[in-house]
KELUM-291541 format. One record per residue: residue in one letter; residue number from 1; x, y, z of N, C-alpha, C in turn. Coordinates in steps of 0.1 Angstrom, whole numbers, plus 5000, padded with zeros to 4 digits. Atoms other than C-alpha are relative to their C-alpha. Example, Ala and Ser with C-alpha at 12.3 -4.5 7.8 and 13.67 -1.06 7.14 Angstrom:
<res: A&n: 1&n.xx: 5009&n.yy: 4988&n.zz: 5000&ca.xx: 5123&ca.yy: 4955&ca.zz: 5078&c.xx: 5009&c.yy: 5012&c.zz: 5000>
<res: S&n: 2&n.xx: 4991&n.yy: 4989&n.zz: 5000&ca.xx: 5137&ca.yy: 4989&ca.zz: 5071&c.xx: 4992&c.yy: 5011&c.zz: 5008>
This chain:
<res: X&n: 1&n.xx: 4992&n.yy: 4988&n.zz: 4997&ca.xx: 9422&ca.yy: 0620&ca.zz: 9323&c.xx: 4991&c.yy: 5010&c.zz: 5007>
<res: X&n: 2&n.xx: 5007&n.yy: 4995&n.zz: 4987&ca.xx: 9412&ca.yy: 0649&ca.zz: 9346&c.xx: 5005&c.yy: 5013&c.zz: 4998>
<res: X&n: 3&n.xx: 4997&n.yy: 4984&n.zz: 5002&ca.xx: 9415&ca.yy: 0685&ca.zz: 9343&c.xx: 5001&c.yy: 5004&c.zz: 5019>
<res: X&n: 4&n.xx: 5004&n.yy: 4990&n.zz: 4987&ca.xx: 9429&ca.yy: 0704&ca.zz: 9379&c.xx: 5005&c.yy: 5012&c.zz: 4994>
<res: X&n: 5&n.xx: 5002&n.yy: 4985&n.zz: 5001&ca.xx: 9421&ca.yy: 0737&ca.zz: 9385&c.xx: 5007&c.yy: 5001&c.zz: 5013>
<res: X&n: 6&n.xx: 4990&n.yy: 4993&n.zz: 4984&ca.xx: 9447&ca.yy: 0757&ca.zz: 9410&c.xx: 4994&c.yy: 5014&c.zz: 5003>
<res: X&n: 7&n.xx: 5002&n.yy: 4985&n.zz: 4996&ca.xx: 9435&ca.yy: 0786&ca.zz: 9431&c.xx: 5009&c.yy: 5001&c.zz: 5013>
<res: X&n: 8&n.xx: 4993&n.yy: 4997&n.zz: 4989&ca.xx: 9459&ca.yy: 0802&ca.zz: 9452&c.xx: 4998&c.yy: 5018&c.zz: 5006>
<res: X&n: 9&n.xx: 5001&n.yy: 4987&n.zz: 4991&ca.xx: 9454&ca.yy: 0834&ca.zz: 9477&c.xx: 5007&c.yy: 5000&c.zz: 5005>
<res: X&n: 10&n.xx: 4993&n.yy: 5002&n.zz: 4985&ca.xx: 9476&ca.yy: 0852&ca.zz: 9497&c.xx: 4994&c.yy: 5011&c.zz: 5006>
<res: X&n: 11&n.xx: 5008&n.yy: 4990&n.zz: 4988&ca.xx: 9459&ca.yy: 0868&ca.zz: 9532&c.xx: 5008&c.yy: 5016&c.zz: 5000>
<res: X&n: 12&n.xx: 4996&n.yy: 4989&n.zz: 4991&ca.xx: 9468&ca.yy: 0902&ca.zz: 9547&c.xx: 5004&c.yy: 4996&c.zz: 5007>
<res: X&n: 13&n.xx: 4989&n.yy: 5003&n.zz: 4983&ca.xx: 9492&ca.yy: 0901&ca.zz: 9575&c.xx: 4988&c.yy: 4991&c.zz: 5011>
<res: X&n: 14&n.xx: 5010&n.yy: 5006&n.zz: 4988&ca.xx: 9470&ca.yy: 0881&ca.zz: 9600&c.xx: 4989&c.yy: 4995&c.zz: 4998>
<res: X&n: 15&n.xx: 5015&n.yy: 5002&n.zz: 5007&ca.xx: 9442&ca.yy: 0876&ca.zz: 9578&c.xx: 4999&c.yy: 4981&c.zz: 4994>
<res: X&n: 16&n.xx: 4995&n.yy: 5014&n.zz: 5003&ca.xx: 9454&ca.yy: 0838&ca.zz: 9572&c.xx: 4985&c.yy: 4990&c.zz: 5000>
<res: X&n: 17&n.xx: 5011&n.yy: 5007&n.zz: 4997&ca.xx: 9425&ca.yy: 0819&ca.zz: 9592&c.xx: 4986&c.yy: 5005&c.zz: 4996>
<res: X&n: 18&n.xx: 5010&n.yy: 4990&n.zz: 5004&ca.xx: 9398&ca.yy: 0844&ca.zz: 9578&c.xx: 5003&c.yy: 4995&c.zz: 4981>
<res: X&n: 19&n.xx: 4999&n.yy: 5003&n.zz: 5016&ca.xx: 9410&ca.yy: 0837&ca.zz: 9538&c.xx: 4997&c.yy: 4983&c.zz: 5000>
<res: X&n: 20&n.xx: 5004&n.yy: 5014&n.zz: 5002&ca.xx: 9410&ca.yy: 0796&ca.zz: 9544&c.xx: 4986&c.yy: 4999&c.zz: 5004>
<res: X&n: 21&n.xx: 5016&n.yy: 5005&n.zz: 4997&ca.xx: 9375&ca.yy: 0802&ca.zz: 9564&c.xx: 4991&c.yy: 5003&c.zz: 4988>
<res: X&n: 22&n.xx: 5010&n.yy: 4994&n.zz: 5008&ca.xx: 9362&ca.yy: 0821&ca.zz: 9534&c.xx: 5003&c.yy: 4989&c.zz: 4987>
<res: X&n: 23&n.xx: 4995&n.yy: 5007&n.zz: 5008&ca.xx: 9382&ca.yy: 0796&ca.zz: 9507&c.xx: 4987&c.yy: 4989&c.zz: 4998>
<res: X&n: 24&n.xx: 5005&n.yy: 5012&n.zz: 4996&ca.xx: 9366&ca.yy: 0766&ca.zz: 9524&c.xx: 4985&c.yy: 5002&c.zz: 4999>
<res: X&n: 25&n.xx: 5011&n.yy: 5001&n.zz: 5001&ca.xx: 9331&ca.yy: 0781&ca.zz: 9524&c.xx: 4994&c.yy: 4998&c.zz: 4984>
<res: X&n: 26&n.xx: 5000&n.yy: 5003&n.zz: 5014&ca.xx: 9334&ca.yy: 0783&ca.zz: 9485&c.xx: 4993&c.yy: 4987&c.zz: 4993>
<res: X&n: 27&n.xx: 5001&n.yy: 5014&n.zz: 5007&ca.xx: 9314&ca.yy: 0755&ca.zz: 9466&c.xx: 4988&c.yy: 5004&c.zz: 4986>
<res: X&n: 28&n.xx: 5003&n.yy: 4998&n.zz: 5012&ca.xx: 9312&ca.yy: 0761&ca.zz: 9429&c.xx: 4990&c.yy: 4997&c.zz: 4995>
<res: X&n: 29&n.xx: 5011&n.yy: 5010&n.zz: 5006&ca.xx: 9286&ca.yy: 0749&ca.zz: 9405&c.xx: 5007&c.yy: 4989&c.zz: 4996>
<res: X&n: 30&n.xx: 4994&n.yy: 5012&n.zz: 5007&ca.xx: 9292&ca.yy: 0714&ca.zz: 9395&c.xx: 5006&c.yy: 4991&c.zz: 5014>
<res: X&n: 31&n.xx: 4992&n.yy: 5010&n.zz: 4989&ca.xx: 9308&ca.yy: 0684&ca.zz: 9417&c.xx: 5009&c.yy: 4997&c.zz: 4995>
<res: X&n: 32&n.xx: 4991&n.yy: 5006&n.zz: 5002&ca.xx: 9342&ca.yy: 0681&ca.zz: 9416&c.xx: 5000&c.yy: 4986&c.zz: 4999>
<res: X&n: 33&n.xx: 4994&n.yy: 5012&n.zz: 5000&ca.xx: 9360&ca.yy: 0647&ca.zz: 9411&c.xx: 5007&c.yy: 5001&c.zz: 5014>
<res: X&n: 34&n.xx: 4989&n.yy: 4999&n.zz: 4983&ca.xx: 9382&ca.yy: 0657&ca.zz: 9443&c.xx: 5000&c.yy: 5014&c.zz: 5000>
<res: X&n: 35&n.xx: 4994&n.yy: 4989&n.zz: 5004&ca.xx: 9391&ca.yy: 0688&ca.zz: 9458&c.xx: 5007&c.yy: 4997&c.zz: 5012>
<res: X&n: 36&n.xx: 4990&n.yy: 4999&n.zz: 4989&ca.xx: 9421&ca.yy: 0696&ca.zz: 9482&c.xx: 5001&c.yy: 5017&c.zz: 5002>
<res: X&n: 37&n.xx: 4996&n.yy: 4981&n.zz: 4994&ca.xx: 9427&ca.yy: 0730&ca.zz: 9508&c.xx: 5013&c.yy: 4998&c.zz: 5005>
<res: X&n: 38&n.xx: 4989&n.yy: 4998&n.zz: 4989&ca.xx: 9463&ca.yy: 0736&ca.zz: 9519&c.xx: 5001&c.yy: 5016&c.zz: 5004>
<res: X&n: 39&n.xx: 4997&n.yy: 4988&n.zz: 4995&ca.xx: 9477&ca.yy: 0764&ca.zz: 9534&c.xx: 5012&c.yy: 4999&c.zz: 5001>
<res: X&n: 40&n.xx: 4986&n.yy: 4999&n.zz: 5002&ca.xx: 9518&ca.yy: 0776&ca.zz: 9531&c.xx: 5004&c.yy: 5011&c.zz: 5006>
<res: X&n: 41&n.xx: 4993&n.yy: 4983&n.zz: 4991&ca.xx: 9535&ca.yy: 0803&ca.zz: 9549&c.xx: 4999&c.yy: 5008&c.zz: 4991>
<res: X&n: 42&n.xx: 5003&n.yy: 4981&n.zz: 5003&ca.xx: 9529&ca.yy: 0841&ca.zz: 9545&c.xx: 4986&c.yy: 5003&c.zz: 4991>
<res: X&n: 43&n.xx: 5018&n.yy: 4998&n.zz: 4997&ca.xx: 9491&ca.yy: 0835&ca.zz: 9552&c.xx: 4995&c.yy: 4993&c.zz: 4981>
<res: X&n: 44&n.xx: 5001&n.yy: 5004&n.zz: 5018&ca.xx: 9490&ca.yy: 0816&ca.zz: 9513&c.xx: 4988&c.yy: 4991&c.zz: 5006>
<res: X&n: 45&n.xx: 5009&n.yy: 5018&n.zz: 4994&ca.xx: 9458&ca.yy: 0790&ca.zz: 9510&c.xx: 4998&c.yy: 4997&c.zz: 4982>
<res: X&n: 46&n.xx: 5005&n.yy: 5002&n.zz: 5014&ca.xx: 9455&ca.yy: 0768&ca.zz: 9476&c.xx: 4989&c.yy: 4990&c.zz: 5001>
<res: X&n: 47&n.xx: 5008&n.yy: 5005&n.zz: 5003&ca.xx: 9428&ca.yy: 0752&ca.zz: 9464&c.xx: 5002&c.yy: 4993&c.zz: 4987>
<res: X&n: 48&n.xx: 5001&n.yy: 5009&n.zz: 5014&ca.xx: 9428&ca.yy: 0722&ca.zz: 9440&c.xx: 4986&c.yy: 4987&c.zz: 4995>
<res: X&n: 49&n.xx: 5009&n.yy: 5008&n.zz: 5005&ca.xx: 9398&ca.yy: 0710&ca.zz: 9422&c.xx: 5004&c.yy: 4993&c.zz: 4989>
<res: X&n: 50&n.xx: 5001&n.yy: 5007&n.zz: 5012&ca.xx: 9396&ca.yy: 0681&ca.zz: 9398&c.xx: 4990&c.yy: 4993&c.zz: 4992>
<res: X&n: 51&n.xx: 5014&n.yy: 5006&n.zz: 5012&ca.xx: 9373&ca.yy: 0676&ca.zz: 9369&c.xx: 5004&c.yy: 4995&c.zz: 4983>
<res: X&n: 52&n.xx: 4998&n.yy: 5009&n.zz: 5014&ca.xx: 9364&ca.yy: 0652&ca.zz: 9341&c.xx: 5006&c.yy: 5011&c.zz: 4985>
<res: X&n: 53&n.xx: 4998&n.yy: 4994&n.zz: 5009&ca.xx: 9384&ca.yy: 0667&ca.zz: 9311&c.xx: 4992&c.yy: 5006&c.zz: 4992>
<res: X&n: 54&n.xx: 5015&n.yy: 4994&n.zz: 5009&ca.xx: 9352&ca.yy: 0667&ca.zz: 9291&c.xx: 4988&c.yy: 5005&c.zz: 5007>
<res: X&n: 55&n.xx: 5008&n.yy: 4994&n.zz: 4991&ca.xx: 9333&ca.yy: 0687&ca.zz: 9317&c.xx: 4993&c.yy: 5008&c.zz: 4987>
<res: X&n: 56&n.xx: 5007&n.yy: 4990&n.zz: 5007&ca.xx: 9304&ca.yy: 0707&ca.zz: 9297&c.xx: 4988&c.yy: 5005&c.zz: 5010>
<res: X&n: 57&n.xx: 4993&n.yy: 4991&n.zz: 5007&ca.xx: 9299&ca.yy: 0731&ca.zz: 9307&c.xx: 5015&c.yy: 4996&c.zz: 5009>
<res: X&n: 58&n.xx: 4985&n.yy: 5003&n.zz: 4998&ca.xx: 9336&ca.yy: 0738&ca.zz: 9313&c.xx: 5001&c.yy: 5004&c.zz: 5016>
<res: X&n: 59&n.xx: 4998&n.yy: 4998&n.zz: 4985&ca.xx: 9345&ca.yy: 0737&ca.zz: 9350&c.xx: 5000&c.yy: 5009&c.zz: 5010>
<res: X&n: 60&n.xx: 5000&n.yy: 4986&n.zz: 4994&ca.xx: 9338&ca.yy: 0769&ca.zz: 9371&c.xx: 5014&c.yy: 5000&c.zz: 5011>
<res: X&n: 61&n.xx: 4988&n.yy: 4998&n.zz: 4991&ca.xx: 9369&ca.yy: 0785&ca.zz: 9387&c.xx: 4990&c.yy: 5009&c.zz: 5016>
<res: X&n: 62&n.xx: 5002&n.yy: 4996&n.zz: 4988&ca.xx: 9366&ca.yy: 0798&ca.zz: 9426&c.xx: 4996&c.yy: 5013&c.zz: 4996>
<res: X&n: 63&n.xx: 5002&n.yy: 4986&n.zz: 4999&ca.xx: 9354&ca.yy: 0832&ca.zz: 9430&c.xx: 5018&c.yy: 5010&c.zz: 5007>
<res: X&n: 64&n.xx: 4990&n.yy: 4993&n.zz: 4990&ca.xx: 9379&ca.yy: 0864&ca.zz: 9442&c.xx: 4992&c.yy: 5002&c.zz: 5011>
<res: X&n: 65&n.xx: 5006&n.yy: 4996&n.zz: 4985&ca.xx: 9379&ca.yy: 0867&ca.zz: 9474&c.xx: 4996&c.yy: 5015&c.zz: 5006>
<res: X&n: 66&n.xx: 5001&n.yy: 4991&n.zz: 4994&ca.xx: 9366&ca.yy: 0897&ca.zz: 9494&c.xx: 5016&c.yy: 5010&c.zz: 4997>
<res: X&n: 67&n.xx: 4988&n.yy: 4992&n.zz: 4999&ca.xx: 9392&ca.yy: 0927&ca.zz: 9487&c.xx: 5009&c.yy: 5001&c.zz: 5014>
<res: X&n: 68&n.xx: 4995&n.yy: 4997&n.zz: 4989&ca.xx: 9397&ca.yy: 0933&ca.zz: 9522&c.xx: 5009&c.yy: 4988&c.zz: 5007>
<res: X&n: 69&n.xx: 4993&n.yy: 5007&n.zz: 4992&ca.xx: 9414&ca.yy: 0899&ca.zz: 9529&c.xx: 5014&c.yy: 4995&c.zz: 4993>
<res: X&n: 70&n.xx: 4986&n.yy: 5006&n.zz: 5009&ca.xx: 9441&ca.yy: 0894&ca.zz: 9501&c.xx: 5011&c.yy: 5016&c.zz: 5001>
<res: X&n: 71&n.xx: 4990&n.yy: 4988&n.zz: 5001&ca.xx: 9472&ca.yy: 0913&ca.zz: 9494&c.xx: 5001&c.yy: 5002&c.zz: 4983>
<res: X&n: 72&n.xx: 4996&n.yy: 4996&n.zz: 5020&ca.xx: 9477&ca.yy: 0910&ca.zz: 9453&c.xx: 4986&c.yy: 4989&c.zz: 4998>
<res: X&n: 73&n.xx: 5010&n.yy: 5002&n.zz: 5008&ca.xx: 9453&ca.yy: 0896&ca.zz: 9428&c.xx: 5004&c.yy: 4982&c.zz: 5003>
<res: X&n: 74&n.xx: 5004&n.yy: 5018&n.zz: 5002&ca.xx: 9444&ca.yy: 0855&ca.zz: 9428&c.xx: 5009&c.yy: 4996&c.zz: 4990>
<res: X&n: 75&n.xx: 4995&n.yy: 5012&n.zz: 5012&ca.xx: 9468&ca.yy: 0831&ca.zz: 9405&c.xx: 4990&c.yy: 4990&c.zz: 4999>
<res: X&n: 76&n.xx: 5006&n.yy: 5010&n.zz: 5003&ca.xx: 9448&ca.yy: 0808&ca.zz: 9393&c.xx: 5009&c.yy: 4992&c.zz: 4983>
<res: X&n: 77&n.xx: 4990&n.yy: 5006&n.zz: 5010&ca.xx: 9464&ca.yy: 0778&ca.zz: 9368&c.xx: 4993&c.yy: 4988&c.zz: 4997>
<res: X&n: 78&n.xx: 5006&n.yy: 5009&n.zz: 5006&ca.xx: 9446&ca.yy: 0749&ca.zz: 9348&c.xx: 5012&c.yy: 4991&c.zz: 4992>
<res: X&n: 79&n.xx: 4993&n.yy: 5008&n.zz: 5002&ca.xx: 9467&ca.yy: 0717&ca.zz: 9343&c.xx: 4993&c.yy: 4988&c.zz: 4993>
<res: X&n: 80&n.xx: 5010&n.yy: 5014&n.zz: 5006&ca.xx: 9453&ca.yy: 0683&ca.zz: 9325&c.xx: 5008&c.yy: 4990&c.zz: 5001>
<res: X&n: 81&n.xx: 4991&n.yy: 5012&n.zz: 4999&ca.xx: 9471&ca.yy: 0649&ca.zz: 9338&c.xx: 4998&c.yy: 4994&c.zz: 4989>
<res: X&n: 82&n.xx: 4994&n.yy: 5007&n.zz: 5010&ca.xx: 9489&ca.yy: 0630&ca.zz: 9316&c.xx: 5002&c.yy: 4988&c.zz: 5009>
<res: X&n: 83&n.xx: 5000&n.yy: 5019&n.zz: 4999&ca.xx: 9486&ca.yy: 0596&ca.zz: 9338&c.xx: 5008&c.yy: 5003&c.zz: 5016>
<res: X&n: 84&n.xx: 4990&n.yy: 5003&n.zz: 4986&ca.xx: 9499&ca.yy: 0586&ca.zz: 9378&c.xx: 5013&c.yy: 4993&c.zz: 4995>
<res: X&n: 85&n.xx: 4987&n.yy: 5006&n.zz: 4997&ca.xx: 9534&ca.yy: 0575&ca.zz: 9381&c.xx: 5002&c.yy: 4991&c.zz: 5010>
């Protein structure tokens, strides 16, 4: 099993390519198992790391980003698979 961690930002008007460059520079303590960068309309970028459930210590989340490049506060969301389909 596998614990993901969701981080999602959204840019400032135009600030889009500046939030994924700053996202993507991000590398936590610890080595994921995987991680994935998208990006979705109205400058959004998420971030999905996956780590061994029994991670000790427990998995570090992303940092906030720089104030000047988001518009509302970070979601962040912790899921635990229950198996592929």
């Amino acid at each position: 099993m596998s614990l993901a961690l969701m981080w999602e930002a959204a840019a400032v008007a135009g600030r889009g390519e500046d939030l994924l460059a700053w996202a993507r520079r991000q590398s936590p303590t610890g080595r994921p198992l995987r991680r994935e960068t998208f990006t979705a309309p109205g400058d959004r970028v998420l971030v999905i790391t996956w780590w061994p459930v029994d991670s000790t210590p427990p998995p570090p989340e992303l940092p906030d980003p720089p104030a000047d490049l988001v518009r509302r506060p970070v979601h962040r969301w912790r899921f635990t698979s229950v198996g592929v389909d």
